[in-house]
GUVEXSE-893977 format. One record per residue (C-alpha): z, x, y. Coordinates in pm, whole numbers, padded with zeros to 5 digits, always signed. Layout:
<atoms>
ZXY;...
</atoms>
This chain:
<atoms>
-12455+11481+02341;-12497+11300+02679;-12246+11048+02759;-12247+10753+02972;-12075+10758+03296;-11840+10484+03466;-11907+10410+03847;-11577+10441+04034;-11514+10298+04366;-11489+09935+04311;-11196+09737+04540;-11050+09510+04259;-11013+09593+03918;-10985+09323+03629;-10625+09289+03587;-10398+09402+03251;-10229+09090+03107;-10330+09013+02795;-10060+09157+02523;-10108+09229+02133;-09976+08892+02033;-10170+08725+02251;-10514+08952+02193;-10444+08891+01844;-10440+08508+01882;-10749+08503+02095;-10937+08739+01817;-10814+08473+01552;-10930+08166+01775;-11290+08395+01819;-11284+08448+01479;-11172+08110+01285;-11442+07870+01361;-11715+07674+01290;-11818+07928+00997;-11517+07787+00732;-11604+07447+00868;-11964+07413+00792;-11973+07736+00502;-11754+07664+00232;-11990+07382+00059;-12243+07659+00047;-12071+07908-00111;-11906+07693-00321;-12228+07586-00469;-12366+07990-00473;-12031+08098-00642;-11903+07840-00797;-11492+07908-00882;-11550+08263-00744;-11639+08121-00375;-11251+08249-00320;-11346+08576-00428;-11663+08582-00218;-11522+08497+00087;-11256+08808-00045;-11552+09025-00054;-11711+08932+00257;-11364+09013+00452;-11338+09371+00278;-11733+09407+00372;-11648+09313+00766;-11342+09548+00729;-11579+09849+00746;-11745+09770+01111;-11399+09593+01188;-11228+09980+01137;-11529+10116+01358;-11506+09892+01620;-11103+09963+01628;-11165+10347+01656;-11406+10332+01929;-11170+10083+02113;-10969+10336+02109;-11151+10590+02245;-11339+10365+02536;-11086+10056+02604;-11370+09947+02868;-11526+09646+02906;-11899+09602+02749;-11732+09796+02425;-12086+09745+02208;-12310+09949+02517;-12024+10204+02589;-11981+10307+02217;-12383+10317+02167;-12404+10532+02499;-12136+10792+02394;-12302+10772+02068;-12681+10831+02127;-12684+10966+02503;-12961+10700+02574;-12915+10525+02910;-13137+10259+02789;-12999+10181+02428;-12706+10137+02626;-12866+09899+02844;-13053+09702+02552;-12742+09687+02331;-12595+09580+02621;-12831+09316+02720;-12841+09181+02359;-12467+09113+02302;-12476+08921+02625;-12767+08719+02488;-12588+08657+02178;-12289+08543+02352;-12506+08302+02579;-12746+08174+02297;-12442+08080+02082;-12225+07930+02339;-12558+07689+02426;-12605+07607+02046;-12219+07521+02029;-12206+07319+02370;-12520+07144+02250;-12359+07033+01890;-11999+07024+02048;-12171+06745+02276;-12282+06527+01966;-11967+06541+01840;-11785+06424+02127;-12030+06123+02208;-11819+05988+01889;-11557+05901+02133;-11682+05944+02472;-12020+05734+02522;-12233+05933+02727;-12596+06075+02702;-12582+06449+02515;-12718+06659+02808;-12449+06480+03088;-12175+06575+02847;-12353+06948+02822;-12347+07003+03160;-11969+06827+03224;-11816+07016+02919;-11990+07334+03004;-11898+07329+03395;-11553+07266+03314;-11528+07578+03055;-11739+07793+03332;-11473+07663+03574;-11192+07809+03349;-11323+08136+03272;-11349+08192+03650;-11021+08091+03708;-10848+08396+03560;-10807+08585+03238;-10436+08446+03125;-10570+08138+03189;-10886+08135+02972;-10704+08331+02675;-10420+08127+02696;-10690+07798+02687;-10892+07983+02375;-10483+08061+02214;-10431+07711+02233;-10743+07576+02104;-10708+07875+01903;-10430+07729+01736;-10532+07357+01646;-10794+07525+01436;-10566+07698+01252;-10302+07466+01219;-10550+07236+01000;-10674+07522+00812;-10253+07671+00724;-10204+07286+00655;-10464+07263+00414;-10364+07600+00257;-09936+07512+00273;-10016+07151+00141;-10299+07188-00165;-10124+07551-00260;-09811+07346-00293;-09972+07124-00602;-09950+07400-00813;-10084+07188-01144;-10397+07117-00980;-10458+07449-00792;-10366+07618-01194;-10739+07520-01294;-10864+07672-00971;-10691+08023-01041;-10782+08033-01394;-11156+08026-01275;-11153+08281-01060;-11122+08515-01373;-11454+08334-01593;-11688+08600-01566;-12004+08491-01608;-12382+08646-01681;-12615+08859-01425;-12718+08465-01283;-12362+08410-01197;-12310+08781-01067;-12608+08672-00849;-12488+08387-00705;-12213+08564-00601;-12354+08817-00445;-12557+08582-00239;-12251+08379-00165;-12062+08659-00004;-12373+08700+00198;-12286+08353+00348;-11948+08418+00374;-11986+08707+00615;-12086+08502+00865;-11770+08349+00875;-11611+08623+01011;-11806+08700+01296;-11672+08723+01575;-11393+08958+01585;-11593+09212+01775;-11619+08978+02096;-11199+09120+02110;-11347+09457+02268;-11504+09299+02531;-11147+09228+02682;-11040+09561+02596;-10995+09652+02996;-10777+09339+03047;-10540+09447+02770;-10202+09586+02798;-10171+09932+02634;-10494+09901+02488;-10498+10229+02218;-10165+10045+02064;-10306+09705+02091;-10670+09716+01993;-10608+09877+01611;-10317+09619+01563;-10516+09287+01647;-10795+09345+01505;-10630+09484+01194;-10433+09176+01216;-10703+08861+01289;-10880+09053+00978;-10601+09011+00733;-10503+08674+00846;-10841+08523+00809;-10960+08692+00499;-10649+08554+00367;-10712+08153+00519;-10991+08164+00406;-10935+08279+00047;-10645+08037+00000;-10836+07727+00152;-11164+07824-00047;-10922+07794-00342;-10744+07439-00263;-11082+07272-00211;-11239+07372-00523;-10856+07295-00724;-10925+06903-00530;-11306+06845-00419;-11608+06915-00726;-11834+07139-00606;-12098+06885-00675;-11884+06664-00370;-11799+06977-00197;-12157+07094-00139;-12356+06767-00053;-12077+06698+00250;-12221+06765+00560;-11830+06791+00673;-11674+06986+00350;-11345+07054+00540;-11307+06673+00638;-11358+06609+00229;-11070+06847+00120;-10890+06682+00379;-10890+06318+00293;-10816+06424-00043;-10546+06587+00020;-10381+06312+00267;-10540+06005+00136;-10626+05951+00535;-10880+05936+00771;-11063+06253+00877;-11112+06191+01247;-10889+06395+01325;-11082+06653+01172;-11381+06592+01391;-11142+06652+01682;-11041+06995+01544;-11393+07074+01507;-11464+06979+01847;-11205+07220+01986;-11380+07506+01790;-11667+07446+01947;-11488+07415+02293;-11327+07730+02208;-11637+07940+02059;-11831+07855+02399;-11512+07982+02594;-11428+08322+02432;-11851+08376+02410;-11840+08299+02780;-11571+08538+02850;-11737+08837+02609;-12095+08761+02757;-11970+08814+03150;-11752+09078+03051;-12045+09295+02925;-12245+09255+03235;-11983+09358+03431;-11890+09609+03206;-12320+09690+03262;-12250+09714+03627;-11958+09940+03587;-12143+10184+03397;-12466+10143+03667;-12700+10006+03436;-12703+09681+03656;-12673+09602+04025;-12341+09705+04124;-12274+09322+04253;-12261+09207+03917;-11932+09466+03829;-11779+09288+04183;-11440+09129+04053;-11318+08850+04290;-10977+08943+04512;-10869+08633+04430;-10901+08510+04099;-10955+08920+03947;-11230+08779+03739;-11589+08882+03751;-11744+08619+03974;-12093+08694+03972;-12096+08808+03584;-11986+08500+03467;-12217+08270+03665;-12492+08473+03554;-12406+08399+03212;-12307+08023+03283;-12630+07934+03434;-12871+07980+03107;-12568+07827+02899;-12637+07539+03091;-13004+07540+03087;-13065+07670+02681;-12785+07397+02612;-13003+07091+02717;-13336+07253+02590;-13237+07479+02298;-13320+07410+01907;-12972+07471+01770;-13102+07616+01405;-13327+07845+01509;-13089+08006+01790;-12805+08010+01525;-13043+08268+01340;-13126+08433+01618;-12743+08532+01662;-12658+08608+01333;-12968+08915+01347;-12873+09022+01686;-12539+09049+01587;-12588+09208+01240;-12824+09444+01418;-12547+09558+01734;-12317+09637+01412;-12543+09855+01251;-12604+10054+01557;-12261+10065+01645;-12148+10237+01316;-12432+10441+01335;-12310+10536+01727;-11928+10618+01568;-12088+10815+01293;-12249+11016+01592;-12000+11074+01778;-11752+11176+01483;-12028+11414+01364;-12068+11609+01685;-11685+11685+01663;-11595+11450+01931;-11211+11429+01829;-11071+11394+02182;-10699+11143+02292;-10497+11033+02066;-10478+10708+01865;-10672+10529+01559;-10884+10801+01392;-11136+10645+01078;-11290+10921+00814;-11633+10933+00870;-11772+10751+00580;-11686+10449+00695;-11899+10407+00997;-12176+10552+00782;-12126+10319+00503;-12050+10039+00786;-12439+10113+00892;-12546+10079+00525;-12365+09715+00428;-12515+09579+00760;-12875+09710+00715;-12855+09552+00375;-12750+09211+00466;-13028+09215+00741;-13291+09303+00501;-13145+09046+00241;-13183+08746+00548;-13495+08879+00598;-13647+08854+00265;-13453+08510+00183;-13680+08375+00499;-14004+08524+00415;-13952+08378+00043;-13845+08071+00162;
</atoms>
């Protein structure tokens, strides 16, 4: 089997500073995001008192392509992780190059949808016309990524964080009224006829979109320090930690909010919140709009990081894998990205484009399992670290071709 090639020579290389605490951080600020915010009145109303136990599902679902993409960040801790495990897996210079291609556009389509909604959200405090705050917001967030690598994870940490914080205070403050959070547990064990078994199913459907986003970690994989130690251990980690957030707030919403309540809120979270506090929820909608801050940021960040990664490999021009002297970012990458942000952000139909992702994205995981399965097939046991049995890739490739047949049907039908 053919594998893909790196081209040496380059003057500056991107520079090694990002550590396991801090990776993991970043993968749980990529990770925890919109998805809880906006998903959990959905599956509550598809699940009903098991929409904990879908969103457990849906985390041990992810787990599979999760342990894939930790193996074959072992093997190839390079930047543009998605093409480099596809070309190692299938030889093909040009499946590298469209895998490639389409995690980029997935990182630039959904950065534009979330600039574009992140900029009606802040117009609730800042009085300016939505494609002006587009272009301001999105500018500034360019402006960051070029700056340097510690600076933009450190920026997506700390937005990072204020996403989680309200998410752990939900869970630490409604798991602490244990007599109303009793009815909650008990109905997690009502088990219900095939309808209900249905509705669960289809619930932890939804539910696995709120974990996307992980796999944008092994995009940074040649920034890393020690990245064979690293990789396995932060994305092991952000896994854990957010199945668990999200199984424990799922739980206190439905022990304070109805479903009926929880489902026809166009801001669940904000709901559960002012129920919990007996306050205002603005400061909800400012948590929300660092999310969205921080999803365009880290899909910045992934997007440039694959074309230079592209470059490296000499599927691009080599002046796109060009890392500035200065700032050891990839200059050229990341403006290439930046510039249709920009333009898809004031012109862009956010639903459709959010669909668009979630296929492109289900899609890249199916190939990359399939790619690991490959590779583990032909005997390719080479280095040392993380090693997977080979089911799992291959079962990885089944649970994502199902869910992409699933979304396809639920659209034709609908």
């Amino acid at each position: 089997m053919r594998s893909i090639k790196q081209r040496g020579g380059a003057s500056t290389t991107l520079a090694r500073r990002i550590s396991w605490p801090m990776l993991t951080l970043y993968g749980l600020s990529v990770t925890v995001g919109a998805g809880i915010y906006v998903l959990i009145g959905e599956v509550a109303v598809r699940a009903g008192p098991q929409a904990p136990i879908a969103f457990l599902l849906a985390g041990l679902l992810v787990a599979l392509s999760a342990a894939s993409y930790a193996e074959l960040s072992v093997r190839f801790p390079v930047s543009a992780g998605e093409a480099v495990y596809v070309g190692h897996g299938f030889g093909r210079q040009w499946l590298t190059l469209l895998v490639g291609l389409l995690v980029c556009a997935t990182g630039v389509v959904s950065s534009a949808t979330l600039l574009r909604g992140g900029a009606g959200y802040i117009r609730e405090f800042v009085d300016l016309p939505v494609w002006l705050l587009s272009l301001g917001v999105g500018s500034l967030i360019g402006a960051i990524t070029v700056w340097g690598i510690s600076q933009s994870a450190w920026t997506a940490v700390v937005l990072g964080v204020l996403e989680l914080g309200l998410l752990f205070t939900i869970a630490i403050a409604g798991g602490a009224d244990t007599s109303a959070l009793a009815p909650a547990v008990a109905g997690l064990f009502e088990l219900g006829g095939g309808a209900q078994l249905l509705g669960l199913s289809g619930a932890v459907l939804l539910a696995f979109f709120a974990f996307i986003g992980f796999e944008d970690m092994v995009n940074v994989a040649e920034e890393v320090k020690e990245p064979k130690v690293a990789m396995p251990i932060a994305i092991a980690l952000t896994l854990v930690v957010t199945t668990a957030l999200y199984f424990v707030v799922a739980l206190v919403a439905l022990a304070h909010v109805p479903v009926s309540e929880l489902s026809a809120s166009k801001a669940p979270l904000t709901l559960v919140f002012e129920r919990l506090f007996g306050m205002d929820g603005s400061i909800v909608t400012g948590i929300a709009i660092a999310a969205v801050l921080n999803g365009v940021l880290v899909q910045i960040i992934m997007a440039s990081r694959v074309l230079y990664g592209l470059s490296r490999m000499g599927a691009l021009p080599a002046v796109i894998g060009k890392v500035n002297s200065v700032t050891r970012t990839p200059l050229v990458a990341t403006i290439l990205v930046l510039a249709p942000v920009l333009v898809l952000s004031l012109v862009s139909q956010t639903a459709t484009l959010a669909e668009l992702t979630s296929t492109i994205t289900l899609s890249v995981f199916a190939v990359v399992n399939l790619a690991l399965w490959r590779i583990k097939r032909g005997g390719d046991d080479r280095g040392e670290g993380l090693r997977v049995p080979t089911w799992v890739p291959l079962t990885g490739f089944v649970v994502c071709v199902v869910f992409l047949v699933t979304e396809w049907s639920s659209r034709m039908l609908a």
